[in-house]
MDTraj code that builds the backbone (N, CA, C; nanometers):
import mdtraj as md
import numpy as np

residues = "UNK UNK UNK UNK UNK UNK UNK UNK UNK UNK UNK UNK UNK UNK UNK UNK UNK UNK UNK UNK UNK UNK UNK UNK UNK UNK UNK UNK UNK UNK UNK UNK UNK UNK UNK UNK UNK UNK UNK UNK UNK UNK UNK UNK UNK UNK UNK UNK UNK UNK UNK UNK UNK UNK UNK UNK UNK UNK UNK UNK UNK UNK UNK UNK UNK UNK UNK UNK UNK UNK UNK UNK UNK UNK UNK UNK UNK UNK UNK UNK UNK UNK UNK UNK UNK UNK UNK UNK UNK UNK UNK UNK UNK UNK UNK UNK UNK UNK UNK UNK UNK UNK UNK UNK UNK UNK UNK UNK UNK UNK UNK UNK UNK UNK UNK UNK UNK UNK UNK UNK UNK UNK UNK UNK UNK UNK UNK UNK UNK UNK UNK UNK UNK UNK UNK UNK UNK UNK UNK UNK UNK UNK UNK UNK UNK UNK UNK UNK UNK UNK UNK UNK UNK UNK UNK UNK UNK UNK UNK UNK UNK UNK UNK UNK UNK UNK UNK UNK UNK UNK UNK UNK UNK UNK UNK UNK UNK UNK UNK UNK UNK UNK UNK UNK UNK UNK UNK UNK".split()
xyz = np.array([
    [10.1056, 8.8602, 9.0591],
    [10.1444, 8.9431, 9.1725],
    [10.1743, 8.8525, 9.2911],
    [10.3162, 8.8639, 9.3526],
    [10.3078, 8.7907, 9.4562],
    [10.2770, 8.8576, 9.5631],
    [10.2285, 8.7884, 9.6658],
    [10.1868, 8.7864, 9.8089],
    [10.2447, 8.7466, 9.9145],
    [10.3242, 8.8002, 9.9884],
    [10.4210, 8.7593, 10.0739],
    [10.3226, 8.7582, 10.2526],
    [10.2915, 8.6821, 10.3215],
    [10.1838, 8.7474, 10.3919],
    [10.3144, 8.7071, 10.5226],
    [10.3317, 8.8229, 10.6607],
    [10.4100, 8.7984, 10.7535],
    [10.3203, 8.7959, 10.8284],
    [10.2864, 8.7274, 10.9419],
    [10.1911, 8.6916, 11.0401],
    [10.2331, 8.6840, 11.1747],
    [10.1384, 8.6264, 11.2569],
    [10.1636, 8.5948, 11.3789],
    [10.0737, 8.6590, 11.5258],
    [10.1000, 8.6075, 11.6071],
    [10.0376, 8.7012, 11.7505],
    [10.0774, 8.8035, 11.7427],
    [10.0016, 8.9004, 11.8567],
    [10.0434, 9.0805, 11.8439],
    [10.1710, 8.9975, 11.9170],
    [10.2319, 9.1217, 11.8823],
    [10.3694, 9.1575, 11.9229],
    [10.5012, 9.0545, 11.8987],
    [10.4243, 8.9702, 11.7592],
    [10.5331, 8.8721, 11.7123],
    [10.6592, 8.9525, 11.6474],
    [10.7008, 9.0564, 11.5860],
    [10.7736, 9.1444, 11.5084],
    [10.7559, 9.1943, 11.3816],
    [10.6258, 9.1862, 11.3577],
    [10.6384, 9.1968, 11.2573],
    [10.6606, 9.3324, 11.1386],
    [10.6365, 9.3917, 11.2448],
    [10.6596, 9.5454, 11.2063],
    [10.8388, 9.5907, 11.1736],
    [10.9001, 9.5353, 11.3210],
    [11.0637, 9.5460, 11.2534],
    [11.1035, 9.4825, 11.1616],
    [11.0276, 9.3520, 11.1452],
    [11.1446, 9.2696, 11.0114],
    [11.0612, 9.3309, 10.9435],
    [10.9629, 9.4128, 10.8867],
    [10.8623, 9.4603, 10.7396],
    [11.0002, 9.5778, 10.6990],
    [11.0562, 9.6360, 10.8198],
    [11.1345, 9.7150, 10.7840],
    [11.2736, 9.7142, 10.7565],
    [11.2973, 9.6097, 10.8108],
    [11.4460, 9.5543, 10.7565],
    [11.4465, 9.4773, 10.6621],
    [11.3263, 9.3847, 10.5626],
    [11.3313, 9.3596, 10.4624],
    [11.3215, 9.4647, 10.3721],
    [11.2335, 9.5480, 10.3858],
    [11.1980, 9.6554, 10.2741],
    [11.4210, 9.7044, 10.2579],
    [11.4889, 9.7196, 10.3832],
    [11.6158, 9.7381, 10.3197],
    [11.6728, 9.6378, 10.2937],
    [11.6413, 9.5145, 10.2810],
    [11.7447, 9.4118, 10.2502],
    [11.7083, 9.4068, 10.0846],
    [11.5798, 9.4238, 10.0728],
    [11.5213, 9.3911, 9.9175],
    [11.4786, 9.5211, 9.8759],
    [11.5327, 9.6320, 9.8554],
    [11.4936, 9.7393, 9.7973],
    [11.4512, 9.7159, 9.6231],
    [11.3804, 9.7992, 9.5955],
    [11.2788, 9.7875, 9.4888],
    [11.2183, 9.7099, 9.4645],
    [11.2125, 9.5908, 9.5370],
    [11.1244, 9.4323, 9.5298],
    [11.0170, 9.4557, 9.5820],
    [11.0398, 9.5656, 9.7091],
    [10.8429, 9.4940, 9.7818],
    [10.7996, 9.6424, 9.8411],
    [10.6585, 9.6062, 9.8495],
    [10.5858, 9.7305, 9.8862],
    [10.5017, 9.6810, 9.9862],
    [10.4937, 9.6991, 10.1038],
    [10.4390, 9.6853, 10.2632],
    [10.2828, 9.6872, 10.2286],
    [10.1977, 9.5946, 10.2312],
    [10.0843, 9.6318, 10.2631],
    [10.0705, 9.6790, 10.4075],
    [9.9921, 9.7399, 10.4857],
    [9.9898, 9.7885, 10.6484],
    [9.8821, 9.7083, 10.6730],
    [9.9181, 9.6413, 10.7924],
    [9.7500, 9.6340, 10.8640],
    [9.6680, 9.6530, 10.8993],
    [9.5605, 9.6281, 10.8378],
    [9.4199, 9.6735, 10.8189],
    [9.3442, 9.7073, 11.0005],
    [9.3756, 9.5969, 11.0811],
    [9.3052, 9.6357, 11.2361],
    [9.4057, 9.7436, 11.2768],
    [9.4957, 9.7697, 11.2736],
    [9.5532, 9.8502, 11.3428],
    [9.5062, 10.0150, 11.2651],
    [9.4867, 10.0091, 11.1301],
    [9.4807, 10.1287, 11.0742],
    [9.2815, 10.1897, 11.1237],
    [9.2349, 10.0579, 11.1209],
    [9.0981, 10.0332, 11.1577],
    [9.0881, 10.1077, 11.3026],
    [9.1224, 9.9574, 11.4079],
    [9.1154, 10.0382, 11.5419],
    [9.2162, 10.1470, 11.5631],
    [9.3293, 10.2129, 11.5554],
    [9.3970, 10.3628, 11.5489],
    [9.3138, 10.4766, 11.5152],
    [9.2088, 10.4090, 11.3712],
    [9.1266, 10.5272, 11.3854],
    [8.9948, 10.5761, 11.4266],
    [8.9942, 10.4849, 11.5032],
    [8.8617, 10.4993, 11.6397],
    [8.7922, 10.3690, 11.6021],
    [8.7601, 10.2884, 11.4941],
    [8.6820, 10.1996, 11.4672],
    [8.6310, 10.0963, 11.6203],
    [8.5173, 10.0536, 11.6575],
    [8.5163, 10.0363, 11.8220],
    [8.5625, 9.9244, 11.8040],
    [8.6309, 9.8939, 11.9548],
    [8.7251, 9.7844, 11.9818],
    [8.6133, 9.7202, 12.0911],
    [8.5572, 9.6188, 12.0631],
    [8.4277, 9.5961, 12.1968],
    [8.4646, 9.4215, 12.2187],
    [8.4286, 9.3819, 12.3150],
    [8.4611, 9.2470, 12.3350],
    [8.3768, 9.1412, 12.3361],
    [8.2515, 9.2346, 12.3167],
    [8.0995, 9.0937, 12.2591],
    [8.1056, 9.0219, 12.1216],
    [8.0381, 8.9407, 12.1077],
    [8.0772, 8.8322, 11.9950],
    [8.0005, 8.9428, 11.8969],
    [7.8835, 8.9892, 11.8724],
    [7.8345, 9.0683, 11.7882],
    [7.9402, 9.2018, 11.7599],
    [8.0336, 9.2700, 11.8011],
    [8.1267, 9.3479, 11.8033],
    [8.2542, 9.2640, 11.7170],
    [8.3022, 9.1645, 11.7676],
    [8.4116, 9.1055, 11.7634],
    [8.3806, 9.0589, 11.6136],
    [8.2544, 9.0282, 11.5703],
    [8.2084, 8.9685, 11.4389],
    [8.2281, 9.0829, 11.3188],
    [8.2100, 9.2045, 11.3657],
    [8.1553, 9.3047, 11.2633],
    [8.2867, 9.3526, 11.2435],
    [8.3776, 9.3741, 11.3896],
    [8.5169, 9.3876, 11.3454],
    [8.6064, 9.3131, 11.2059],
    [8.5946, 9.1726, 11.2149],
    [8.6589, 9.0845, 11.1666],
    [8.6409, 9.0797, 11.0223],
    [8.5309, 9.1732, 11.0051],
    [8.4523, 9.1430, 10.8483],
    [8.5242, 9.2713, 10.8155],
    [8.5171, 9.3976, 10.8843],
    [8.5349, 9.4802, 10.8084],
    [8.6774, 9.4750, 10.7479],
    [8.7694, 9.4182, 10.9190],
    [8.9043, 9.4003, 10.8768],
    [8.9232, 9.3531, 10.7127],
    [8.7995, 9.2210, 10.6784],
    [8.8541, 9.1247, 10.6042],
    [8.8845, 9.2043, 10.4410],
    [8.7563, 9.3250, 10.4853],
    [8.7570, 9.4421, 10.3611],
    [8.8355, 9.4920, 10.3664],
    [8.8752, 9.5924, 10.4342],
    [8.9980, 9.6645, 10.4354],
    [9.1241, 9.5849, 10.4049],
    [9.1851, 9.4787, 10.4378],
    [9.3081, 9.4201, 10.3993],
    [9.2389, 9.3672, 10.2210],
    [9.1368, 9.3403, 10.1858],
    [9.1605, 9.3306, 10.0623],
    [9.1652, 9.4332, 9.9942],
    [9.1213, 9.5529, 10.0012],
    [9.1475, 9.7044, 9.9127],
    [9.2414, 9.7448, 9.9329],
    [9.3293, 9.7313, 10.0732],
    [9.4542, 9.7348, 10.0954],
    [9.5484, 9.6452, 9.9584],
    [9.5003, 9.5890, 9.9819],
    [9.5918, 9.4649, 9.9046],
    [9.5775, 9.5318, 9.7120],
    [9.4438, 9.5396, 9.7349],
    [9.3306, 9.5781, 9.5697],
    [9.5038, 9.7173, 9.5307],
    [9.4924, 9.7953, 9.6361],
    [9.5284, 9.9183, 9.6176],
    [9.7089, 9.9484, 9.6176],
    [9.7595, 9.8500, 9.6954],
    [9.9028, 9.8075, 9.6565],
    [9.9548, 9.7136, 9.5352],
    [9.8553, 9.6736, 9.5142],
    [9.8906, 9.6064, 9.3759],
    [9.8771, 9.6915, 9.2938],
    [9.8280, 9.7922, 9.2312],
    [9.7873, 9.9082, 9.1194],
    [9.9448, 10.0222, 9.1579],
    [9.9651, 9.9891, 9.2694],
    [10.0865, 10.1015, 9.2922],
    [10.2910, 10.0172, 9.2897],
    [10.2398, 9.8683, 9.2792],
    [10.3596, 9.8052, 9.3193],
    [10.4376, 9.8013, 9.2136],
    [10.4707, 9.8671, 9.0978],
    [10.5661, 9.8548, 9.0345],
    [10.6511, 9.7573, 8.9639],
    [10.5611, 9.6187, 8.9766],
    [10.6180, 9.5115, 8.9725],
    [10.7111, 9.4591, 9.1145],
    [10.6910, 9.5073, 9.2142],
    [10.7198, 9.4515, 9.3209],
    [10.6196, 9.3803, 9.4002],
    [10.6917, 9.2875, 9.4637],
    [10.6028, 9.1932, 9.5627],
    [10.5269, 9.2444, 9.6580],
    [10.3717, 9.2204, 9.7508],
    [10.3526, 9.2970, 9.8507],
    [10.4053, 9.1767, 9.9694],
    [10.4108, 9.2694, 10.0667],
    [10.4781, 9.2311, 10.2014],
    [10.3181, 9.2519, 10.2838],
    [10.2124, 9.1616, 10.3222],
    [10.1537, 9.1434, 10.3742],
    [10.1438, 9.2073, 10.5383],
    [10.1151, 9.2985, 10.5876],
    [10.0846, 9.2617, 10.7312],
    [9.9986, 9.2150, 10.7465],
    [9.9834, 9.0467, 10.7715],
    [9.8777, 8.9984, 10.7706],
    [9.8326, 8.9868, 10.6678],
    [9.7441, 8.8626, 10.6788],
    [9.6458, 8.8386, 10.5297],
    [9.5075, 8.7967, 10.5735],
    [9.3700, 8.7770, 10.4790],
    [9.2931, 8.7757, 10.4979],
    [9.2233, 8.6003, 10.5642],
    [9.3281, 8.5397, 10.5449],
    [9.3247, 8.4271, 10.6707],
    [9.3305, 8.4363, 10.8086],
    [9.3900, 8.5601, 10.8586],
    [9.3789, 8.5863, 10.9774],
    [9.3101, 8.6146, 11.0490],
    [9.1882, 8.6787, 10.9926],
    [9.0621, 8.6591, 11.0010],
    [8.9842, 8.5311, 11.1205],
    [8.9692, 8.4176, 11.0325],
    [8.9713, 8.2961, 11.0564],
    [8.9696, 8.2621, 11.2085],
    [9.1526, 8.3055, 11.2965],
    [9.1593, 8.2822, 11.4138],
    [9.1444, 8.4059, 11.4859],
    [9.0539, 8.5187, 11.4466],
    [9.0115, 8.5888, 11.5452],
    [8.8431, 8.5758, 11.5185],
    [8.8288, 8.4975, 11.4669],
    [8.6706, 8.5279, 11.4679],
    [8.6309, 8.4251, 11.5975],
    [8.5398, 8.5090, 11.6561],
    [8.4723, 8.4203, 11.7923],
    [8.4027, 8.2771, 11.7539],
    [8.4461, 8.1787, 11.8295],
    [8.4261, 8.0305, 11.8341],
    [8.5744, 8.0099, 11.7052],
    [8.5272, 7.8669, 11.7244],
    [8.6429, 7.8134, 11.6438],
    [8.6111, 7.7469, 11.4664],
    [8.4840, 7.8267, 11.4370],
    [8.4154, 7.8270, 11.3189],
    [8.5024, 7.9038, 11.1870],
    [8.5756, 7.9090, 11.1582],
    [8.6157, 7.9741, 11.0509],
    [8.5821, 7.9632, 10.8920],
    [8.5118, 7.8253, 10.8894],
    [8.4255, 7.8674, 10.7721],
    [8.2983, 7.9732, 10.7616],
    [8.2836, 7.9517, 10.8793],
    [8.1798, 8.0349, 10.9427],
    [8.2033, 8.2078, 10.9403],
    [8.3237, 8.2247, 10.9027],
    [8.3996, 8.3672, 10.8995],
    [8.3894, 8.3575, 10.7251],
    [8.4331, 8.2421, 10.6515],
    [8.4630, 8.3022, 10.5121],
    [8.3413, 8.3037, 10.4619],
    [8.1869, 8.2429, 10.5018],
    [8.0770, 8.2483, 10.4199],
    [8.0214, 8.3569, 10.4902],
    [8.0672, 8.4339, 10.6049],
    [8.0064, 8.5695, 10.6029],
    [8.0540, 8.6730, 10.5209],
    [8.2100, 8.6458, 10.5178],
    [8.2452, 8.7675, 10.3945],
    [8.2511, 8.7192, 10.2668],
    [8.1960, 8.5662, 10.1931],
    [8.1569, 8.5813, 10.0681],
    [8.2645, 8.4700, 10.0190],
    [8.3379, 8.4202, 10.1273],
    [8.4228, 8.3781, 10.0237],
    [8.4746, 8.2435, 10.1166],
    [8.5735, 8.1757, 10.0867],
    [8.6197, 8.0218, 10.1422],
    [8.7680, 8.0304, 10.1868],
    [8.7686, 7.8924, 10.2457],
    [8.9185, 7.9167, 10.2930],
    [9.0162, 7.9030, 10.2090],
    [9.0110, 7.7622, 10.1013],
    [9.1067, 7.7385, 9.9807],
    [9.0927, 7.8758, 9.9044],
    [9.0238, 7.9392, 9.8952],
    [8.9841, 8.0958, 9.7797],
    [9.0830, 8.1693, 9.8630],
    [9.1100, 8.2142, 9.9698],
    [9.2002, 8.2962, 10.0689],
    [9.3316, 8.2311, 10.0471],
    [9.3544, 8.1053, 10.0927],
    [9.4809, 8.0748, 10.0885],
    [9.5327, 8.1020, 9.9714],
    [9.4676, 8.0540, 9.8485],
    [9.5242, 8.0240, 9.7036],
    [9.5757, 8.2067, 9.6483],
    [9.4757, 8.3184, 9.7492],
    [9.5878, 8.4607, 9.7497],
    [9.6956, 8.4661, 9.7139],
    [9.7841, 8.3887, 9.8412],
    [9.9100, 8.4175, 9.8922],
    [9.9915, 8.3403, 9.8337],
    [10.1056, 8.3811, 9.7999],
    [10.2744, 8.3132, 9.7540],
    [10.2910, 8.2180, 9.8715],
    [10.3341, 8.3010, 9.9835],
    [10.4125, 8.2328, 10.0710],
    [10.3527, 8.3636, 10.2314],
    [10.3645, 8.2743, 10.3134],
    [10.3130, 8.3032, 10.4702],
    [10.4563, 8.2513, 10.5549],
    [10.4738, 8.3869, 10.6388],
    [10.6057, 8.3663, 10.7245],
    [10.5380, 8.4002, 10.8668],
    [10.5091, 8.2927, 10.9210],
    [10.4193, 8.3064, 11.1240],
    [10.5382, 8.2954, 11.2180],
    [10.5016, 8.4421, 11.2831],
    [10.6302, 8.4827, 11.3421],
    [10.5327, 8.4284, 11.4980],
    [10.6388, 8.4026, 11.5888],
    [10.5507, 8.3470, 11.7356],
    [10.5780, 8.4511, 11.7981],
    [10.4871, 8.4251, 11.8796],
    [10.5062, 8.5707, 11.9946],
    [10.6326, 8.5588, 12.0828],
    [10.6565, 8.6243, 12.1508],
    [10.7756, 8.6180, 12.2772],
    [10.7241, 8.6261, 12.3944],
    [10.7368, 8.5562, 12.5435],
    [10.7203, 8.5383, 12.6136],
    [10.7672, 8.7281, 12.6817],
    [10.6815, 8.6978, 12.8211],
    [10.7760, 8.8527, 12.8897],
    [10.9127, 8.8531, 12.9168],
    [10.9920, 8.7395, 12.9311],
    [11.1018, 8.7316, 12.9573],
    [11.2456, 8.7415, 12.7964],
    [11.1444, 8.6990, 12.6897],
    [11.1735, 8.7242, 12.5848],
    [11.2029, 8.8458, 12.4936],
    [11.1127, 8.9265, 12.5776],
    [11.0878, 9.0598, 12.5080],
    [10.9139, 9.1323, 12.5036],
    [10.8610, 9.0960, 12.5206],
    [10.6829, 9.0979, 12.4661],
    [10.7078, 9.2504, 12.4853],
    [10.6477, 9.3079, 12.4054],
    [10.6802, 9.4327, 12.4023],
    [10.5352, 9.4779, 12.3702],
    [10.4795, 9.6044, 12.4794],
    [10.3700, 9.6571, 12.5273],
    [10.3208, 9.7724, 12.4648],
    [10.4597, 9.8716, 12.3933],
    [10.4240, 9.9548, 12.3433],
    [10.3349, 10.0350, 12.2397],
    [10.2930, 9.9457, 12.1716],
    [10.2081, 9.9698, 12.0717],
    [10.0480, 10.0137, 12.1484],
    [10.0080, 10.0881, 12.0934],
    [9.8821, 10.1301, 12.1872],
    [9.7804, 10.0752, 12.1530],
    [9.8169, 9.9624, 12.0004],
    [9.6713, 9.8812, 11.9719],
    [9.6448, 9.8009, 12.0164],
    [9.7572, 9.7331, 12.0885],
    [9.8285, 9.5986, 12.1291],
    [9.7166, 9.5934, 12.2964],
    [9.6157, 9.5360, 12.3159],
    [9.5835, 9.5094, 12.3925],
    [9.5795, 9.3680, 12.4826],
    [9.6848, 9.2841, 12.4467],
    [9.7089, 9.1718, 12.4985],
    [9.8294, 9.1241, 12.6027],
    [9.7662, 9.0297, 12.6593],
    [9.9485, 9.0111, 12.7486],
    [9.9817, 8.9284, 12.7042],
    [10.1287, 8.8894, 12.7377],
    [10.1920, 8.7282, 12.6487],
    [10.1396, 8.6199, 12.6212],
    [10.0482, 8.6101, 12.7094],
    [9.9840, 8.4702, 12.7433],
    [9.8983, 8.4823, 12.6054],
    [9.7931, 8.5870, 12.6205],
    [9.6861, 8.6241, 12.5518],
    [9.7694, 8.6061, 12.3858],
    [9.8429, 8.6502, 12.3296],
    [9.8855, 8.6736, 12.2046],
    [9.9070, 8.5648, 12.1670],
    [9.9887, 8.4491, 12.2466],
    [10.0710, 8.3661, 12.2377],
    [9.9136, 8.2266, 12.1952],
    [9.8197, 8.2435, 12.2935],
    [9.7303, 8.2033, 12.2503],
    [9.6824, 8.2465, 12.0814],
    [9.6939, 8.3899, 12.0450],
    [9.6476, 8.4002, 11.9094],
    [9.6926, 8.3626, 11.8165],
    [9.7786, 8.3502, 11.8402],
    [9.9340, 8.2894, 11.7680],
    [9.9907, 8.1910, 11.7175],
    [9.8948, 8.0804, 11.8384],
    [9.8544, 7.9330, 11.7954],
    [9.6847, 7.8908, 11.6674],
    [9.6030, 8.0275, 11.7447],
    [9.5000, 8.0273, 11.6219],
    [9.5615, 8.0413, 11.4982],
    [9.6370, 8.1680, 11.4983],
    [9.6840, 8.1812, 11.3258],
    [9.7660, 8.0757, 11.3036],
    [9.8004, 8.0176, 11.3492],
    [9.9278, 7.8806, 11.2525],
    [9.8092, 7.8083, 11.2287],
    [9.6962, 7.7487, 11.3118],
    [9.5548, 7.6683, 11.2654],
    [9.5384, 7.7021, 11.1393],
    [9.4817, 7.8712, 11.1716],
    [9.4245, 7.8783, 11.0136],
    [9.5404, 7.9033, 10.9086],
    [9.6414, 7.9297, 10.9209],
    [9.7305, 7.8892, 10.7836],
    [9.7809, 7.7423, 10.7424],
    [9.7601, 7.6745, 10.8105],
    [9.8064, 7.5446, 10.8217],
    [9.8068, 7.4489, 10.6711],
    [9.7404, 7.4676, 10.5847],
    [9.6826, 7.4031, 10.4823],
    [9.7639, 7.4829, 10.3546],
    [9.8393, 7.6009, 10.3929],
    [9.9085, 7.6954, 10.2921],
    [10.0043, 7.5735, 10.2655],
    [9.9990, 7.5537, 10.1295],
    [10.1411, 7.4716, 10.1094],
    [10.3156, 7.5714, 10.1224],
    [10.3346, 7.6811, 10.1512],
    [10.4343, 7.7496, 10.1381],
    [10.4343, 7.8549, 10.2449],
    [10.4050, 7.7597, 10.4101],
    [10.3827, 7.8622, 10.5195],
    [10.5254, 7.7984, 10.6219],
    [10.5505, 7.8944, 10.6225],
    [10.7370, 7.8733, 10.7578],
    [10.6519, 7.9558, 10.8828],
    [10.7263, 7.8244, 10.9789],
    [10.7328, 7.9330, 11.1301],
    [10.8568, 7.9767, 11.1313],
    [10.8420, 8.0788, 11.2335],
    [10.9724, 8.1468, 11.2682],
    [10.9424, 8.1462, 11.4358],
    [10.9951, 8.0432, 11.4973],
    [11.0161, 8.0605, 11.7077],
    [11.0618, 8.2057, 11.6953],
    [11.0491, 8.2487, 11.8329],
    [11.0489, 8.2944, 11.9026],
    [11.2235, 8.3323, 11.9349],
    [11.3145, 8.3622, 11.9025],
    [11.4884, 8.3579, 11.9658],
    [11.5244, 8.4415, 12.0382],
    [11.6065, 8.3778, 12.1265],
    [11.6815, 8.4109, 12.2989],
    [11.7224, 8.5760, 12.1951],
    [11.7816, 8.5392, 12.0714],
    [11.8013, 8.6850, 11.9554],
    [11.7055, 8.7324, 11.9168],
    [11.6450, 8.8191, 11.8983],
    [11.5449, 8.9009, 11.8235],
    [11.6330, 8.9093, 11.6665],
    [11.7402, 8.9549, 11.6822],
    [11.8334, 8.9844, 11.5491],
    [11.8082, 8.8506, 11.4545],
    [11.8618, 8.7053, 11.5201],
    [11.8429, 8.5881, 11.4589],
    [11.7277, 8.5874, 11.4127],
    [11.5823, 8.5810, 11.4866],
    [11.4449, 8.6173, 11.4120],
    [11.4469, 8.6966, 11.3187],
    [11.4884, 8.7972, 11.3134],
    [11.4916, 8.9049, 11.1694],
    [11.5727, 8.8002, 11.0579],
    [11.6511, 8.7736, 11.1037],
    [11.7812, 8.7012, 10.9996],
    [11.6657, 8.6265, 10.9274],
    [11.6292, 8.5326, 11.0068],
    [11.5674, 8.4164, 10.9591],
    [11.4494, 8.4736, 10.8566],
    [11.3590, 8.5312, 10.9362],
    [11.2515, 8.6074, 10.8358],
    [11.2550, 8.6800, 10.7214],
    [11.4002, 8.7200, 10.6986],
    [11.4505, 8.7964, 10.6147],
    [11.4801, 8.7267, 10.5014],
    [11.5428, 8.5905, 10.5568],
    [11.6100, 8.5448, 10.4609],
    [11.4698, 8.4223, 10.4405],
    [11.3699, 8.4116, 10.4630],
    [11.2407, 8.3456, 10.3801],
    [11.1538, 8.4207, 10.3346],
    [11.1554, 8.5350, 10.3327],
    [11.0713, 8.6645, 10.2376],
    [11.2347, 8.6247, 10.0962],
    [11.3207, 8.6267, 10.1205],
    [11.4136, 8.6458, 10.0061],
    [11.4171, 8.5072, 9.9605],
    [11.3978, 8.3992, 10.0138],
    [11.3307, 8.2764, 9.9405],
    [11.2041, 8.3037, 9.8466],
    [11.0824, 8.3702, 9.9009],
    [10.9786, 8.3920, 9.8408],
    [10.9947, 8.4613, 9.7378],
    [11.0829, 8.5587, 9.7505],
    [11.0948, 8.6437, 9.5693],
    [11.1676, 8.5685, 9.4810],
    [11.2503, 8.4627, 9.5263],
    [11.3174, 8.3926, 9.4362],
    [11.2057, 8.2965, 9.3849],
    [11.1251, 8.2562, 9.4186],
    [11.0615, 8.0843, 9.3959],
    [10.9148, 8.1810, 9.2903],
])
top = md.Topology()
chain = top.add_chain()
for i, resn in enumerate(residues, 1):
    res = top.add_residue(resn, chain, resSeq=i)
    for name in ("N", "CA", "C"):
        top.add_atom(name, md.element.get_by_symbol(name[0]), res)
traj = md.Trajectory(xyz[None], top)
């Protein structure tokens, strides 16, 4: 089963290119959703103490794997399209301990990476770029994301088959690009 994982800071895109690949590659891939957003959307508490921020991160780490458990049993022989993967984890867990994140939920970092096919880290956009506010989970400003953004490339860093994708003066060119390395990934 491949694993396509799309990443990045809030408000990197990843939600529009999930949807313009699903039409560029029809019958190939099936969207996993992201687990914090489906989490916090449905009241799960959003708190900003390290004991909060900890319990969050774990549950996330469950939910994106039954997510994952549960798109694979339905994918048809198609690829999943990751929002996010369970490395992401990693750069939201408080301090800069991330082994410290995989031996609370049971497991390691090479065990996480070795998941995934291929990881596409989309960067955030500046306000002048676009940063776009709308999402109501999205509690960050540019600065703030752009910071998370640099955590997640940390913790994917060691993926042998991880692409960035900047940030472009185009949003369209970003799709292009992302589009066309998810369609690398089903080929390889």
């Amino acid at each position: 089963m491949k694993r396509i994982v799309l990443t990045g800071g809030p408000g990197a895109g990843k939600t529009a290119i999930q949807q313009v690949a699903v039409q560029a590659f029809p019958g190939r891939l099936v969207v996993v959703p992201e687990a914090a957003t489906i989490l916090f959307g449905g009241g799960f508490p959003r708190l900003s103490d390290v004991l909060s921020r900890r319990t969050s991160q774990r549950a996330i780490y469950h939910v994106q794997r039954e997510l994952e458990r549960l798109h694979e049993g339905i994918a048809n022989g198609c690829a999943l399209l990751c929002d996010r993967g369970t490395v992401d984890g990693a750069a939201y867990w408080p301090g800069a301990d991330g082994d410290e994140f995989f031996a609370e939920v049971g497991s390691s970092w090479a065990d996480e990476l070795a998941r995934y096919h291929a990881v596409i880290i989309l960067d955030v956009p500046t306000s002048a770029q676009g940063y776009d506010r709308r999402n109501p989970t999205r509690i960050e400003s540019p600065e703030e994301a752009a910071v998370i953004g640099e955590r997640i490339c940390n913790a994917w860093r060691e993926h042998p088959r991880c692409e960035r994708v900047g940030a472009a003066p185009s949003f369209w060119a970003k799709i292009q690009r992302s589009v066309d390395l998810i369609g690398q990934a089903l080929e390889t």
